[in-house]
PDBQT receptor file of N, H, CA, C and O in Angstrom, charges set to zero:
ATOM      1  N   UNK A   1      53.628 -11.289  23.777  1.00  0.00    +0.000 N 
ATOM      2  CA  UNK A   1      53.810  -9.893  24.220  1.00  0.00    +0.000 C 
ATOM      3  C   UNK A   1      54.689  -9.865  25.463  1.00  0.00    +0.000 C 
ATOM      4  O   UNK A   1      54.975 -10.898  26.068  1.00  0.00    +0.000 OA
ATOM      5  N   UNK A   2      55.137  -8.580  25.850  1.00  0.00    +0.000 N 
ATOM      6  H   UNK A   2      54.905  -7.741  25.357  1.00  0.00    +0.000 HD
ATOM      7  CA  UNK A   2      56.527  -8.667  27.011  1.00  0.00    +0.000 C 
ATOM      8  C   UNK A   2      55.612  -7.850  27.729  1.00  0.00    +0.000 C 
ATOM      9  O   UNK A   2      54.772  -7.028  27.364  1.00  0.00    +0.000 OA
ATOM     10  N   UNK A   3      56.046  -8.354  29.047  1.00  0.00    +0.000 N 
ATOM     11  H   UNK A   3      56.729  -9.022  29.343  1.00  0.00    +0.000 HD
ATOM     12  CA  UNK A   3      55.044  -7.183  30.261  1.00  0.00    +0.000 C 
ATOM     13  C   UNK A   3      55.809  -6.060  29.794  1.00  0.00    +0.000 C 
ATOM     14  O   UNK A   3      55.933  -6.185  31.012  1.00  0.00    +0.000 OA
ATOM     15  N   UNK A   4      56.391  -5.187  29.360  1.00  0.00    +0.000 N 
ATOM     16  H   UNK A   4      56.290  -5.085  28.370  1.00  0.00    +0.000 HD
ATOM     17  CA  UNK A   4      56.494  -4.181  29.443  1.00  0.00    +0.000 C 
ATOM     18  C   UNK A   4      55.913  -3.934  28.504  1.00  0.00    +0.000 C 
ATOM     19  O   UNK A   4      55.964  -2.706  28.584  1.00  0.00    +0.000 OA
ATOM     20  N   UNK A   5      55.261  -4.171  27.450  1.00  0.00    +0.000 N 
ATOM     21  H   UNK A   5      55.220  -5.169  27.386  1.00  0.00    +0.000 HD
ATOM     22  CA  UNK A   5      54.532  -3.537  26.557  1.00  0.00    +0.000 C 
ATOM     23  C   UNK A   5      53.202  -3.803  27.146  1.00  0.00    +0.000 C 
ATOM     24  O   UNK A   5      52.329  -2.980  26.870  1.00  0.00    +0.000 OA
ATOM     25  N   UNK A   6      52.916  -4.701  27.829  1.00  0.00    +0.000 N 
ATOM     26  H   UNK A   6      53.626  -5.369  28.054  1.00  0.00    +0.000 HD
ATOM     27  CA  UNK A   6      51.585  -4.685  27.992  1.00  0.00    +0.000 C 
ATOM     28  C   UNK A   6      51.618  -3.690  29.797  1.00  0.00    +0.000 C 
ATOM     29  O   UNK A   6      50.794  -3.858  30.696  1.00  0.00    +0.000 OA
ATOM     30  N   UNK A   7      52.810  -2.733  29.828  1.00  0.00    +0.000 N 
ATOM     31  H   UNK A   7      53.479  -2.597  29.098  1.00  0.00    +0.000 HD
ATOM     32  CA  UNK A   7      52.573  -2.335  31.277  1.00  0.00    +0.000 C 
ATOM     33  C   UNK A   7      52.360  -0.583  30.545  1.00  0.00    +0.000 C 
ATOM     34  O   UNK A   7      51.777   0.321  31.144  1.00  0.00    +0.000 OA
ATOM     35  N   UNK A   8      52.985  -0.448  29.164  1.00  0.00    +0.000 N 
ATOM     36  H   UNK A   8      53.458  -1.182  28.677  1.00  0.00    +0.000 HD
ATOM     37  CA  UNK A   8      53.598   0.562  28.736  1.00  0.00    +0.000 C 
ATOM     38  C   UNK A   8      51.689   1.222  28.298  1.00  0.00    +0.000 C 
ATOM     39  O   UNK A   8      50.885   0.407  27.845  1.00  0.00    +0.000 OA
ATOM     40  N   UNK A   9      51.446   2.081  28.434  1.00  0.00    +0.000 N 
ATOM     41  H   UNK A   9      52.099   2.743  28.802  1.00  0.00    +0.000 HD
ATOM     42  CA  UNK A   9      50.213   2.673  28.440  1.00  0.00    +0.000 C 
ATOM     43  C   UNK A   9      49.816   3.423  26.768  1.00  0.00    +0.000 C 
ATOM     44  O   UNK A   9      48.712   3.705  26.301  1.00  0.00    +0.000 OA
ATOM     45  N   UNK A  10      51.246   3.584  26.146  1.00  0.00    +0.000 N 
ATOM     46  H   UNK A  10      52.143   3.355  26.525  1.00  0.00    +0.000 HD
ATOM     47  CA  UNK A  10      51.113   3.902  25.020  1.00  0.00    +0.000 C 
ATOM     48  C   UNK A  10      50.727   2.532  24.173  1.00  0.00    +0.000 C 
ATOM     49  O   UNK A  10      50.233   2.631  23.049  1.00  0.00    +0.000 OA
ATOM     50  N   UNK A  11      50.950   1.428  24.701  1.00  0.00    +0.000 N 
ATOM     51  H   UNK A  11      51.351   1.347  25.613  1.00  0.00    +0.000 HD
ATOM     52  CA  UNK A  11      50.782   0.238  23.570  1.00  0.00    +0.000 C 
ATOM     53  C   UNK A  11      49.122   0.432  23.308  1.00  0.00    +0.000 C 
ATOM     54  O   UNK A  11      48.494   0.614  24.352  1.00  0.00    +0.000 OA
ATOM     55  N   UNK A  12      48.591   0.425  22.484  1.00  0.00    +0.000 N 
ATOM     56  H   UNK A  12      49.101   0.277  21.637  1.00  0.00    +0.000 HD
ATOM     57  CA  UNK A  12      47.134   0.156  21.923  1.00  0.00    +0.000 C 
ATOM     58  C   UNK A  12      46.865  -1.092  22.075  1.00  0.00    +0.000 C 
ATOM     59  O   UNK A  12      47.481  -2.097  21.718  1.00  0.00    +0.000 OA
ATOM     60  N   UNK A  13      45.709  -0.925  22.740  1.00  0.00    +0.000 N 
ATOM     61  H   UNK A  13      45.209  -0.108  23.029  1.00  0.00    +0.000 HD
ATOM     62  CA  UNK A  13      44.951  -2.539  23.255  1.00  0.00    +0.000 C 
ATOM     63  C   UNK A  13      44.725  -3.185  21.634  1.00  0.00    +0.000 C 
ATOM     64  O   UNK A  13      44.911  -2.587  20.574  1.00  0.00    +0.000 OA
ATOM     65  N   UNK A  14      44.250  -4.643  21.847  1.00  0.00    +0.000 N 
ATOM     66  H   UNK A  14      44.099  -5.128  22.708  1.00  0.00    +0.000 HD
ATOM     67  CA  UNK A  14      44.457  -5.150  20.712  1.00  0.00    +0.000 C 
ATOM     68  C   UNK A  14      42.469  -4.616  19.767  1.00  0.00    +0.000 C 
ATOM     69  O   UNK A  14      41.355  -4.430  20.256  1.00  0.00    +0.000 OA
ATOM     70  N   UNK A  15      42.926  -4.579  18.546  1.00  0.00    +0.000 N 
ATOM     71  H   UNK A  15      43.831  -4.731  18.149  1.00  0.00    +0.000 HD
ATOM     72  CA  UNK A  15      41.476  -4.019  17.854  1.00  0.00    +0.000 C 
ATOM     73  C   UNK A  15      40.148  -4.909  18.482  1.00  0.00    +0.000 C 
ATOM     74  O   UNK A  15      40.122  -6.131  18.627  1.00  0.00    +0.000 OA
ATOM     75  N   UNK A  16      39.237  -4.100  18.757  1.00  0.00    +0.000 N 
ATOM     76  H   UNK A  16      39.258  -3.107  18.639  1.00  0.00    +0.000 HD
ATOM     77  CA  UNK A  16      37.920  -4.718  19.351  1.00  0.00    +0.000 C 
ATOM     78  C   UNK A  16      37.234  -5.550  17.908  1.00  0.00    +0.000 C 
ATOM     79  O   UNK A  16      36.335  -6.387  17.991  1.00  0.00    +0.000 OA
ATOM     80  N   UNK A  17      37.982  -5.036  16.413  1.00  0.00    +0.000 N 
ATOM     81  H   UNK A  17      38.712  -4.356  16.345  1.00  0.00    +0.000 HD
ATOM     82  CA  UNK A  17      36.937  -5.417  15.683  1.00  0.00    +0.000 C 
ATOM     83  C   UNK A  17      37.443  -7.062  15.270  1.00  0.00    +0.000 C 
ATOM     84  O   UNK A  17      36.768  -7.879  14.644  1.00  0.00    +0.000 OA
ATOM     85  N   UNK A  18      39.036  -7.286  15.906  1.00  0.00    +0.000 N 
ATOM     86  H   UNK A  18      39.584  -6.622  16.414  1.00  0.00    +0.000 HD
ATOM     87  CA  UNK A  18      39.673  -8.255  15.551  1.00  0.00    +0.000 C 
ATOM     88  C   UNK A  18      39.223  -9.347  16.241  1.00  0.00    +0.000 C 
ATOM     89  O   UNK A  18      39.056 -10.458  15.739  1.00  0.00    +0.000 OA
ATOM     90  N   UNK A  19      38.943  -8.933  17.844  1.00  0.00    +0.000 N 
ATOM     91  H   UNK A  19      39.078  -8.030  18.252  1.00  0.00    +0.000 HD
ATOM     92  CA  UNK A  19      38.215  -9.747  18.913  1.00  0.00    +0.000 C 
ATOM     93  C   UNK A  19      37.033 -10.114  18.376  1.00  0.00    +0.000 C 
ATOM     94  O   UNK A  19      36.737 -11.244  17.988  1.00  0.00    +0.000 OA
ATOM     95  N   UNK A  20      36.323  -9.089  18.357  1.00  0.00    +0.000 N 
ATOM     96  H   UNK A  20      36.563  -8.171  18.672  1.00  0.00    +0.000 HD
ATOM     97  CA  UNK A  20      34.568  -9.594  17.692  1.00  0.00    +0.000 C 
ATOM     98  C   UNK A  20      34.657 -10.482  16.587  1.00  0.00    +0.000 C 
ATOM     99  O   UNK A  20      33.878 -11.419  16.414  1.00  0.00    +0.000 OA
ATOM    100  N   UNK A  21      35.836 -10.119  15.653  1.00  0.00    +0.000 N 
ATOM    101  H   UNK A  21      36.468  -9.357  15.794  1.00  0.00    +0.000 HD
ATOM    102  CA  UNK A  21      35.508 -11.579  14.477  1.00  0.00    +0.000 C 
ATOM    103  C   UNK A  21      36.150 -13.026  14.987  1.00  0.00    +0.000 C 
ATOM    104  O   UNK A  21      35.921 -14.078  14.390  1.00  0.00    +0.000 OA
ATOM    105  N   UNK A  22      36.821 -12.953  15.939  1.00  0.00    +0.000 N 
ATOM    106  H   UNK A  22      37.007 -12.099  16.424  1.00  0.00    +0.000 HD
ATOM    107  CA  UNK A  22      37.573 -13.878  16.663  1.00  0.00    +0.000 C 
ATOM    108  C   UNK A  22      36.333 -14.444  17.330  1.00  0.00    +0.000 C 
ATOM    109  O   UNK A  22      35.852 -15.481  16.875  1.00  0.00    +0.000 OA
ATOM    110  N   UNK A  23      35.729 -13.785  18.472  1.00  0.00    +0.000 N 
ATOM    111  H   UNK A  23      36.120 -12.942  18.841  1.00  0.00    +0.000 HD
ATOM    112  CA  UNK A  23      34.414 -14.442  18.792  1.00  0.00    +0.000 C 
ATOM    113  C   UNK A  23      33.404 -14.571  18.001  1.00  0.00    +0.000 C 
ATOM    114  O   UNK A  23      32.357 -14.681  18.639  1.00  0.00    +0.000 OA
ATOM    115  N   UNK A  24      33.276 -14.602  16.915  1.00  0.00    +0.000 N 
ATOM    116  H   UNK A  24      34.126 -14.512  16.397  1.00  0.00    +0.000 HD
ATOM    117  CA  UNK A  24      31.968 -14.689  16.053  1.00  0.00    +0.000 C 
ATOM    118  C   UNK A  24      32.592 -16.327  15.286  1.00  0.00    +0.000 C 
ATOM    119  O   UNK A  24      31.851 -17.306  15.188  1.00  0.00    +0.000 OA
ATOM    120  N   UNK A  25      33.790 -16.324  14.900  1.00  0.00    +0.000 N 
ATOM    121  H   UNK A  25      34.391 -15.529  14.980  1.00  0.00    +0.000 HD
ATOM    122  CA  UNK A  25      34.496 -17.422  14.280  1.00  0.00    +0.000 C 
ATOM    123  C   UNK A  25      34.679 -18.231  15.233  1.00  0.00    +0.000 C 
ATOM    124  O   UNK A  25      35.248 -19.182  14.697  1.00  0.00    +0.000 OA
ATOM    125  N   UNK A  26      34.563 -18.442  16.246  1.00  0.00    +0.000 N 
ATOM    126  H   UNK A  26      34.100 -17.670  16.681  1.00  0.00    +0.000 HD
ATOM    127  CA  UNK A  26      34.364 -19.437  17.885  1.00  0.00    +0.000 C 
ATOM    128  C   UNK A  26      33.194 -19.922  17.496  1.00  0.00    +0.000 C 
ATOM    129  O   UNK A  26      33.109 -21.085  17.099  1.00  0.00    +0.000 OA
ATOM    130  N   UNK A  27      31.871 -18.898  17.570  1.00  0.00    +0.000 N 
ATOM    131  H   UNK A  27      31.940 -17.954  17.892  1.00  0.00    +0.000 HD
ATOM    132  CA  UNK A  27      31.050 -19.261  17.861  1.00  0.00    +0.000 C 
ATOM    133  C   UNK A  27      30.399 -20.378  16.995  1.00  0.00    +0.000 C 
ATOM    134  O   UNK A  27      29.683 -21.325  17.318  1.00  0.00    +0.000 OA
ATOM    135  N   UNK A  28      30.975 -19.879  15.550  1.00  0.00    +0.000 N 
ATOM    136  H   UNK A  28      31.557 -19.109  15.288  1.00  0.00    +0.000 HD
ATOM    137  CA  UNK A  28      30.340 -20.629  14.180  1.00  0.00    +0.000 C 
ATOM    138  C   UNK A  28      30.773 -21.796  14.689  1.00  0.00    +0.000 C 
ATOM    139  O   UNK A  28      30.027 -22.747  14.919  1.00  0.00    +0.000 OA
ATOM    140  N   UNK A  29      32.328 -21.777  14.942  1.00  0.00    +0.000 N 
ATOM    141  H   UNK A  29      32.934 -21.004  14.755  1.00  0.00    +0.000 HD
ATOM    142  CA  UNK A  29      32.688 -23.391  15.019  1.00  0.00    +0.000 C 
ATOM    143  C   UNK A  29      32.234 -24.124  15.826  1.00  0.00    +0.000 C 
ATOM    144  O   UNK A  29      32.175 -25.348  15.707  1.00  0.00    +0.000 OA
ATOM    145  N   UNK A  30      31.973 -23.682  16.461  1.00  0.00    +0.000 N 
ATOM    146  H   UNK A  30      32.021 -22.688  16.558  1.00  0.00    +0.000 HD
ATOM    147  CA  UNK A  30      31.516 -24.240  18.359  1.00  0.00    +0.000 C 
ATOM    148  C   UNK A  30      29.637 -24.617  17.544  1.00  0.00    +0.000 C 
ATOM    149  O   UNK A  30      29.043 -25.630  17.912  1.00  0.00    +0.000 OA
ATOM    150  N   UNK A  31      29.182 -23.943  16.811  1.00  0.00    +0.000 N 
ATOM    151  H   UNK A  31      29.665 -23.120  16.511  1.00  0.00    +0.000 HD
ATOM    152  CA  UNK A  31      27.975 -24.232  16.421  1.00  0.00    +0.000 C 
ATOM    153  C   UNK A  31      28.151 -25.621  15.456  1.00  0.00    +0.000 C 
ATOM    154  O   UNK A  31      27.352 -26.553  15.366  1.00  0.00    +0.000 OA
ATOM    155  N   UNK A  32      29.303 -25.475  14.844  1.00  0.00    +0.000 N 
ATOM    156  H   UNK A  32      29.952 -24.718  14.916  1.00  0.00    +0.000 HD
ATOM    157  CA  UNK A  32      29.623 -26.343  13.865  1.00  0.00    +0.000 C 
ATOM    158  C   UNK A  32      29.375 -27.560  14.487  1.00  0.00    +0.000 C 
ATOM    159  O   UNK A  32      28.492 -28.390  14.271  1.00  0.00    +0.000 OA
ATOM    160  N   UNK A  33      30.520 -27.538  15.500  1.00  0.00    +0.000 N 
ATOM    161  H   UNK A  33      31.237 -26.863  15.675  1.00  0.00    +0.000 HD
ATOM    162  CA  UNK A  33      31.000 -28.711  16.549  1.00  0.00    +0.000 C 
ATOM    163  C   UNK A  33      30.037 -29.666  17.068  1.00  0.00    +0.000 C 
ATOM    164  O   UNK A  33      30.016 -30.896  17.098  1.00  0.00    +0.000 OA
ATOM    165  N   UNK A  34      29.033 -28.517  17.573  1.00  0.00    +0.000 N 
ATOM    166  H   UNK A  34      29.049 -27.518  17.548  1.00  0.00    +0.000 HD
ATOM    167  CA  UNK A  34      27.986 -29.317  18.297  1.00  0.00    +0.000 C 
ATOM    168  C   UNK A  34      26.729 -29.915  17.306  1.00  0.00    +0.000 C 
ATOM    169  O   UNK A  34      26.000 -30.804  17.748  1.00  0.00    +0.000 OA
ATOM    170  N   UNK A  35      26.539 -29.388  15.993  1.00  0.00    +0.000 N 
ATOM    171  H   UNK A  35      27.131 -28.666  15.634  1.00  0.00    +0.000 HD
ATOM    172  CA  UNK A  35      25.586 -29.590  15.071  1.00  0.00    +0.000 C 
ATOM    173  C   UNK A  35      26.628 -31.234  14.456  1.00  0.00    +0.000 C 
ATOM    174  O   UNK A  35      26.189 -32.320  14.079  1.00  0.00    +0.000 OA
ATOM    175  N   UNK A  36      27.643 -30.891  14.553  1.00  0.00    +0.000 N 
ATOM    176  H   UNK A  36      28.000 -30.009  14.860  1.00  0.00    +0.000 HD
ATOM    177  CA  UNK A  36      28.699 -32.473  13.659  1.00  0.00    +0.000 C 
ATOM    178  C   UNK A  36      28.519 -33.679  15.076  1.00  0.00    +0.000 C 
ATOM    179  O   UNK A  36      28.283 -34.875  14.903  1.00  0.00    +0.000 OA
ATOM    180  N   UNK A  37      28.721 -32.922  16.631  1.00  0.00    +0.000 N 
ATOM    181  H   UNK A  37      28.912 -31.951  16.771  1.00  0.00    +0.000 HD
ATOM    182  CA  UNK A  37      28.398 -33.870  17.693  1.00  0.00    +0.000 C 
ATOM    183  C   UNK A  37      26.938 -34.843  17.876  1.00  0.00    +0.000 C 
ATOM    184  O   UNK A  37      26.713 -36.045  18.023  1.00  0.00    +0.000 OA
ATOM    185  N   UNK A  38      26.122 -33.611  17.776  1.00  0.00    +0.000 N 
ATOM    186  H   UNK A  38      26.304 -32.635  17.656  1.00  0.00    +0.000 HD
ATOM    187  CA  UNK A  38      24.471 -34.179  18.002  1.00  0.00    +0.000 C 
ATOM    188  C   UNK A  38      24.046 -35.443  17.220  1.00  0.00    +0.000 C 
ATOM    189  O   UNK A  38      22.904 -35.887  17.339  1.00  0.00    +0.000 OA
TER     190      UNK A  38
């Protein structure tokens, strides 16, 4: 992204529902990770 789009007030923040599956797909793996570590 260019600071001016992220300065420009019309740009739409990025989707909350895209974040939440982004952190939910962290978390699995990160569960994964540590269940394949232990």
């Amino acid at each position: 992204m260019t600071a001016a789009a992220i300065h420009d007030p019309l740009v739409p923040v990025p989707q909350p529902r895209r974040l939440l599956r982004g952190l939910r797909i962290a978390r699995l793996l990160d569960r994964l990770t540590t269940r394949r570590w232990t």
